[in-house]
FIKOLZA-1660 file (N, C-alpha, C; in steps of 0.1 Angstrom, whole numbers, plus 5000, padded with zeros to 4 digits):
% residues 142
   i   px   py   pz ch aa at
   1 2697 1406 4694  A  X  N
   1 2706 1395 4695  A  X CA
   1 2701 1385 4706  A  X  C
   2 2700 1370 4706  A  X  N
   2 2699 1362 4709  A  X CA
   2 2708 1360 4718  A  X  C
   3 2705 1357 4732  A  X  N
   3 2715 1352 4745  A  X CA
   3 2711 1337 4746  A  X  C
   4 2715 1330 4741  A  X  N
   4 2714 1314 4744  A  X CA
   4 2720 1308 4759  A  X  C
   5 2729 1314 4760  A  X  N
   5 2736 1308 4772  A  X CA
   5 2740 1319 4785  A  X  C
   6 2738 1317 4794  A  X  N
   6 2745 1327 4805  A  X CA
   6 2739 1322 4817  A  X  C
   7 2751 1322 4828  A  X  N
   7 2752 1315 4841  A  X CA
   7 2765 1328 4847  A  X  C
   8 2760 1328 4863  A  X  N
   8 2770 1329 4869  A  X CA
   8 2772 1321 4882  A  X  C
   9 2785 1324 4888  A  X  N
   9 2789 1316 4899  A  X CA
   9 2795 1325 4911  A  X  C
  10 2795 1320 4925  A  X  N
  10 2807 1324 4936  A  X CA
  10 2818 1319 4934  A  X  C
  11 2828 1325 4931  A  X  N
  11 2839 1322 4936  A  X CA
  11 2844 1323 4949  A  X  C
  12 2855 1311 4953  A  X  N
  12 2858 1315 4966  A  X CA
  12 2870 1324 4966  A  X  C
  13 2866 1330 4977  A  X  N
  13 2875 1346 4979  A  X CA
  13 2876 1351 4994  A  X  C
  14 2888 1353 5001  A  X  N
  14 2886 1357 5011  A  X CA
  14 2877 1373 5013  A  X  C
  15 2871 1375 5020  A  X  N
  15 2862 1379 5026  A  X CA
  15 2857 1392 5018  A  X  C
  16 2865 1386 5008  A  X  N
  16 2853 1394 4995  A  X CA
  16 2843 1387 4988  A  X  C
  17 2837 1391 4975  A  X  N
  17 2825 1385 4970  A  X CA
  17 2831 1385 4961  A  X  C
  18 2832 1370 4950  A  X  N
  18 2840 1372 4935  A  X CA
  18 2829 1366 4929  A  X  C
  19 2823 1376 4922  A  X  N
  19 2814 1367 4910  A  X CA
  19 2823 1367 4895  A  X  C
  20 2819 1355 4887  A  X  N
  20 2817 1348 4876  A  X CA
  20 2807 1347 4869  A  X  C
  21 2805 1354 4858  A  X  N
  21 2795 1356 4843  A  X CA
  21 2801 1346 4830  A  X  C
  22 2794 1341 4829  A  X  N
  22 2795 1335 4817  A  X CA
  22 2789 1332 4805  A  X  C
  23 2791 1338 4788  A  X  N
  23 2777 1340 4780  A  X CA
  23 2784 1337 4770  A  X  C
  24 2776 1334 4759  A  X  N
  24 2779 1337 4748  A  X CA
  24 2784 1353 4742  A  X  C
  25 2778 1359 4748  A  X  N
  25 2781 1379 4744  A  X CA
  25 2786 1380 4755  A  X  C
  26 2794 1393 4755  A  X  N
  26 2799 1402 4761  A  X CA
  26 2788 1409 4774  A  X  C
  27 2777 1412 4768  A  X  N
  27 2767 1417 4770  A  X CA
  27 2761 1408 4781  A  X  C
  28 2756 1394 4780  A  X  N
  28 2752 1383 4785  A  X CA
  28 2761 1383 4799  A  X  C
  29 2774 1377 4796  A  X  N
  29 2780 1379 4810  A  X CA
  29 2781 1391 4821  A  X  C
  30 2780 1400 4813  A  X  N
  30 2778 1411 4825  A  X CA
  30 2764 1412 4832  A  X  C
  31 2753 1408 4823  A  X  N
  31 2740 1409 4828  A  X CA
  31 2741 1394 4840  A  X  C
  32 2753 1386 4838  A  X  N
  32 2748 1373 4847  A  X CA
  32 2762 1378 4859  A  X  C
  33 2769 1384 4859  A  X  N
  33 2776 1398 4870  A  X CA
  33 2767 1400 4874  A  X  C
  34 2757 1408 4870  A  X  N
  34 2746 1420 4876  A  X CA
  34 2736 1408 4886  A  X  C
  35 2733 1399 4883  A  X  N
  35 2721 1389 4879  A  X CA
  35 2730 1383 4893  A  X  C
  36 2743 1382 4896  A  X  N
  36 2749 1372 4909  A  X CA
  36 2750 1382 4920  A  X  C
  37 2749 1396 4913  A  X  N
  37 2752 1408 4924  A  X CA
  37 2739 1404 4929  A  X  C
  38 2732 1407 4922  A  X  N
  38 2712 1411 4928  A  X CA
  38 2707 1399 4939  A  X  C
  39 2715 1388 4930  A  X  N
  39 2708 1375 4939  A  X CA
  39 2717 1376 4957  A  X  C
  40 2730 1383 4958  A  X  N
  40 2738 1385 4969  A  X CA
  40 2734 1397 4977  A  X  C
  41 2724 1403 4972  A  X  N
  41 2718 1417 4981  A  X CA
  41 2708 1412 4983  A  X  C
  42 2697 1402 4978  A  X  N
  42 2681 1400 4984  A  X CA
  42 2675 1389 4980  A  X  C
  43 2665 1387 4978  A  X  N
  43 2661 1375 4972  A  X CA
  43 2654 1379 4962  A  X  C
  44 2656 1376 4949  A  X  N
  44 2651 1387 4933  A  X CA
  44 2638 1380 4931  A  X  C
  45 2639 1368 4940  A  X  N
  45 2622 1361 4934  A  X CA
  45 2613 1366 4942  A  X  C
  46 2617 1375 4955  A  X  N
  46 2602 1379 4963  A  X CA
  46 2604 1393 4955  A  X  C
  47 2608 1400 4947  A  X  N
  47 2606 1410 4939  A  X CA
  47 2598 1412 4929  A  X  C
  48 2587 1413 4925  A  X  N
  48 2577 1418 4916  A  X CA
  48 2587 1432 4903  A  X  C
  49 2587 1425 4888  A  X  N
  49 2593 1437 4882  A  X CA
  49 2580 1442 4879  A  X  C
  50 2580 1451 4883  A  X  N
  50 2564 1460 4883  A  X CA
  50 2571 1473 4873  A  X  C
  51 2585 1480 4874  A  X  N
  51 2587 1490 4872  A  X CA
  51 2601 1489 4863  A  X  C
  52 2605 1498 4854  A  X  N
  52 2615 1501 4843  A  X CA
  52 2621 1509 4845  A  X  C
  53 2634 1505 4851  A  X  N
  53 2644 1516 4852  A  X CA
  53 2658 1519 4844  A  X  C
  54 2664 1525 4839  A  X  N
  54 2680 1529 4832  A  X CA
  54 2684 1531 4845  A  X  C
  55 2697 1529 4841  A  X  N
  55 2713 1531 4851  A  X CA
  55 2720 1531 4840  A  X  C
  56 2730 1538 4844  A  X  N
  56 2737 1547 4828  A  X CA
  56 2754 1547 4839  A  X  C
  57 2765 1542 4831  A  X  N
  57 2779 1547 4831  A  X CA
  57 2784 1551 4822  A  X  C
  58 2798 1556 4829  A  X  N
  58 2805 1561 4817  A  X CA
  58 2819 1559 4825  A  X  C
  59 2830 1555 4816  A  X  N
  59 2846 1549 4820  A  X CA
  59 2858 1554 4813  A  X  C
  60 2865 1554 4818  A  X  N
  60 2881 1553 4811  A  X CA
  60 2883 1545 4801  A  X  C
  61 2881 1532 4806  A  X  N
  61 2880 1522 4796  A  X CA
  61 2874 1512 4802  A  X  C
  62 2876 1496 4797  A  X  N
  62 2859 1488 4795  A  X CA
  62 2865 1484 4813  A  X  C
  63 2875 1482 4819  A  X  N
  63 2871 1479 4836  A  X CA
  63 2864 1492 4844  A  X  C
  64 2868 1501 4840  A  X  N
  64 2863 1512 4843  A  X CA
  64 2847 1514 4844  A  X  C
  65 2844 1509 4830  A  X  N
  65 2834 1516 4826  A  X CA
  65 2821 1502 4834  A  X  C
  66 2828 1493 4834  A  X  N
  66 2821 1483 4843  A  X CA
  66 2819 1482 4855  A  X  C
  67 2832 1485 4863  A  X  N
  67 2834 1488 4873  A  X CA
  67 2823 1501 4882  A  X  C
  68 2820 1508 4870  A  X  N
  68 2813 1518 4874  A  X CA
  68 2799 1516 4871  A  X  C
  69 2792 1511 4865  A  X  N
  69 2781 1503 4861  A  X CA
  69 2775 1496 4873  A  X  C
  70 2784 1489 4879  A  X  N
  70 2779 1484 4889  A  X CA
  70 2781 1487 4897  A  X  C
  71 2787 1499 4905  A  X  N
  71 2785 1506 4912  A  X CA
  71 2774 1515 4912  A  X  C
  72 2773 1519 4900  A  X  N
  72 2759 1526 4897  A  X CA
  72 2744 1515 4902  A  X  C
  73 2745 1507 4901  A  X  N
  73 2738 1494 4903  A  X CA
  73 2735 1494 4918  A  X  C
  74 2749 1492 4926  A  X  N
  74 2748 1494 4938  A  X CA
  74 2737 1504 4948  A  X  C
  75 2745 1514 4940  A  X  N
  75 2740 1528 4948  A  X CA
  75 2722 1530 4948  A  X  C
  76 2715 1522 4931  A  X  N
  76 2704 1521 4928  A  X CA
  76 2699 1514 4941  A  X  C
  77 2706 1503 4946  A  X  N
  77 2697 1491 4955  A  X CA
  77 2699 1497 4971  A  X  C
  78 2710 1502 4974  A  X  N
  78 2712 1503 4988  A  X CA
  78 2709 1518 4988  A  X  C
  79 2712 1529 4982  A  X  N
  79 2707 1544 4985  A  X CA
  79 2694 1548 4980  A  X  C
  80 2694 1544 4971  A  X  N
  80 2677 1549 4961  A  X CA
  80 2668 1540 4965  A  X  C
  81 2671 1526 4973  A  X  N
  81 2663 1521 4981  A  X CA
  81 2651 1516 4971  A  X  C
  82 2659 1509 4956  A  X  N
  82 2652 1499 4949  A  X CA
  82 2653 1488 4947  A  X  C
  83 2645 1477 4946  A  X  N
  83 2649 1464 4949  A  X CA
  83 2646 1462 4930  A  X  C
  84 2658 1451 4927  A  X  N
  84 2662 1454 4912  A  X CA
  84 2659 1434 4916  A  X  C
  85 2653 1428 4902  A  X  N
  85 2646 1421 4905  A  X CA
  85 2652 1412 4889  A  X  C
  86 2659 1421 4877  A  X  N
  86 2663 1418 4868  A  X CA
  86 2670 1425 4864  A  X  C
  87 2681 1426 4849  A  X  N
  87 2687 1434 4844  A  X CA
  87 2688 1429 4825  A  X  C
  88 2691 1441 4820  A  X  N
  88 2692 1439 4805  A  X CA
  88 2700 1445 4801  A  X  C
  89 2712 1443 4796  A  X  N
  89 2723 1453 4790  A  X CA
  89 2714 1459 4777  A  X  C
  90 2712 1474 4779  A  X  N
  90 2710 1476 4766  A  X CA
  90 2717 1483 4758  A  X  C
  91 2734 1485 4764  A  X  N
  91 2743 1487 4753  A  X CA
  91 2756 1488 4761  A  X  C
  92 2768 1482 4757  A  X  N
  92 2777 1483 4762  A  X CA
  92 2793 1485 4751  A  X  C
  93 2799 1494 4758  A  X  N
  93 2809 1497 4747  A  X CA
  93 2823 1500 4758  A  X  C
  94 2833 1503 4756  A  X  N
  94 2848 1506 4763  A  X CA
  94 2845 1514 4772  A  X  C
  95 2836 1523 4769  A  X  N
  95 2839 1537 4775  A  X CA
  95 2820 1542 4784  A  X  C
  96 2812 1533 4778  A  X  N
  96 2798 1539 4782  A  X CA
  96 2789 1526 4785  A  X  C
  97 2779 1522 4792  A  X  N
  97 2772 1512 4795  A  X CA
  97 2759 1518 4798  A  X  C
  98 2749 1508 4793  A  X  N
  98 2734 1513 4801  A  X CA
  98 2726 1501 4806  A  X  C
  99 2723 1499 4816  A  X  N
  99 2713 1484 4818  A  X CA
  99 2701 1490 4821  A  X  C
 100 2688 1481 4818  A  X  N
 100 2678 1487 4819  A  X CA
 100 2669 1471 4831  A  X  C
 101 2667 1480 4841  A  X  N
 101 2665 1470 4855  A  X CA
 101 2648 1470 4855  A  X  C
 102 2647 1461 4860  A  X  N
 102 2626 1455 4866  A  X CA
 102 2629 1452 4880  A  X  C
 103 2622 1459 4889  A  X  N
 103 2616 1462 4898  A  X CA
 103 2605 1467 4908  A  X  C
 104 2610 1472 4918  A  X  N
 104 2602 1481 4923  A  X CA
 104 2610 1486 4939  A  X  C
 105 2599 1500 4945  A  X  N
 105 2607 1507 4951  A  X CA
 105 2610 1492 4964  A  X  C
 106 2623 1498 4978  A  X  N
 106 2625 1486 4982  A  X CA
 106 2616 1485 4995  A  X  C
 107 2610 1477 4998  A  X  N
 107 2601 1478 5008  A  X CA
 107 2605 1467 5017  A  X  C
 108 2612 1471 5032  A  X  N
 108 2620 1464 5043  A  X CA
 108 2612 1454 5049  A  X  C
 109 2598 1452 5049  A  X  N
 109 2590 1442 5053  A  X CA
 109 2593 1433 5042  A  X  C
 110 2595 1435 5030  A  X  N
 110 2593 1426 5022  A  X CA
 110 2608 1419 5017  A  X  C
 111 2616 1426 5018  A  X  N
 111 2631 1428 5011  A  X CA
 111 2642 1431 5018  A  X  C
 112 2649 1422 5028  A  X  N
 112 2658 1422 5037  A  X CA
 112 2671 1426 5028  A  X  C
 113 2678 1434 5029  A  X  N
 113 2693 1437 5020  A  X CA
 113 2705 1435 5024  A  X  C
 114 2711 1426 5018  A  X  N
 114 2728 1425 5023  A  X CA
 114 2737 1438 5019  A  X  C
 115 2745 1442 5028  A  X  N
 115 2753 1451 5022  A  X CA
 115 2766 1445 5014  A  X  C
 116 2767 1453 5003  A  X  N
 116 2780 1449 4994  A  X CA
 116 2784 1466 4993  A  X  C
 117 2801 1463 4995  A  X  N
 117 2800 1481 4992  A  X CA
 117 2805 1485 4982  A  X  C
 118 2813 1477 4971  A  X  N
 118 2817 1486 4961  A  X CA
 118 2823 1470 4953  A  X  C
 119 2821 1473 4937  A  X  N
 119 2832 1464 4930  A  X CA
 119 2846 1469 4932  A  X  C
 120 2853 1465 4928  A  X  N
 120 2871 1464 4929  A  X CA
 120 2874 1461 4914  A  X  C
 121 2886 1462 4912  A  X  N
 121 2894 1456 4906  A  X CA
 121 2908 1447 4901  A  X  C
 122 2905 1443 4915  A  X  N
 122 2912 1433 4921  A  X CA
 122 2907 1421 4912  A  X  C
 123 2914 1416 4909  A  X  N
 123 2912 1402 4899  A  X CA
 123 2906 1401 4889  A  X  C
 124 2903 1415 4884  A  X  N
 124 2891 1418 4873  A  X CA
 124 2896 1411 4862  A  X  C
 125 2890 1403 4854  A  X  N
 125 2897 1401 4841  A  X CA
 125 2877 1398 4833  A  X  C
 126 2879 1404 4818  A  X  N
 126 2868 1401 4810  A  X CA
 126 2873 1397 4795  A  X  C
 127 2872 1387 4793  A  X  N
 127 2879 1380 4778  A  X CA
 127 2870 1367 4775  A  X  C
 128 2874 1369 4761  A  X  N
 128 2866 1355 4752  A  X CA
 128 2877 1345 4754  A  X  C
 129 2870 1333 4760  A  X  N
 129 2876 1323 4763  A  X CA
 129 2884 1312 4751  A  X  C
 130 2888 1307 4753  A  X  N
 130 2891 1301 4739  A  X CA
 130 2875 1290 4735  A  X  C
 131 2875 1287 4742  A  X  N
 131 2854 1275 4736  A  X CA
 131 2852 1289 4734  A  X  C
 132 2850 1302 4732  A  X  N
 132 2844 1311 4725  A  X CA
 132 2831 1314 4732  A  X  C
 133 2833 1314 4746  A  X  N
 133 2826 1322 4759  A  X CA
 133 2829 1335 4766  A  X  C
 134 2824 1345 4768  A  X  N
 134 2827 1355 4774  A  X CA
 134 2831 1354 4793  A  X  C
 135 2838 1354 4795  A  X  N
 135 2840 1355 4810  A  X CA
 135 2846 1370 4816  A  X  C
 136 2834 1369 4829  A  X  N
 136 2839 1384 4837  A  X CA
 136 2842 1380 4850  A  X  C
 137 2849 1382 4854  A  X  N
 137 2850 1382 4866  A  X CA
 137 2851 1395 4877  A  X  C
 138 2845 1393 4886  A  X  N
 138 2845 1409 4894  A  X CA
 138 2840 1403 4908  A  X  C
 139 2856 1412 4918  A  X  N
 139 2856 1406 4933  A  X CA
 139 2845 1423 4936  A  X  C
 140 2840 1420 4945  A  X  N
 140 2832 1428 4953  A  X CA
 140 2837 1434 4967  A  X  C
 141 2840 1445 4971  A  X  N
 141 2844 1446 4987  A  X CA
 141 2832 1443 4992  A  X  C
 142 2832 1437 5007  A  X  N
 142 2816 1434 5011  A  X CA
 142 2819 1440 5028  A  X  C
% end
């Protein structure tokens, strides 16, 4: 499937982090979620995707299951100490998600890291807009 369109934004938010995805797919906007997280922890263009990684969730249902995706996401950049440089949904459904990330391991000379500590679901909302765009929204604790 063809992604023609996808952008994300900051929203303003007190002293949390609200990103905005917006795509034609379902799929698209969460990768431009993932794509506003990545750009908010480091700089993805001094990142070389040298290496191919999965991150795998699984949810209650689809805030859940996103909610935890990116968390999973998280944990990859700040604990596993990988600098994630791109992202590809390669399957997303209510209850299970997988993205498959380009990178490499995070190396502190090269890759200063912001901390974000967890998505929320605080203002979460994910729906097809009426122009027939996917929008996600997801605040960040930071």
């Amino acid at each position: 499937m063809l992604r023609q369109m996808k952008s994300w934004t900051t929203l303003d938010h007190t002293a949390d982090l609200a990103i905005e995805g917006v795509a034609d797919t379902a799929e698209g906007a969460l990768e431009a979620v993932c794509e506003g997280l990545l750009a908010n922890l480091c700089d993805v263009n001094k990142v070389p995707k040298n290496k191919v990684i999965q991150i795998k969730a699984n949810g209650i249902d689809e805030a859940d299951t996103i909610a935890s995706l990116l968390g999973e996401l998280l944990y990859t950049v700040l604990v596993e100490r990988w600098a994630v440089a791109g992202v590809r949904v390669v399957s997303l459904s209510k209850v299970a998600a997988q993205l498959e990330c380009e990178g490499e391991i995070l190396d502190p000379r090269r890759h200063a890291v912001k901390e974000v500590k967890a998505a929320t679901f605080h203002d979460f909302s994910f729906a097809l807009d009426a122009g027939g765009l996917w929008r996600l929204r997801v605040v960040f604790d930071v």
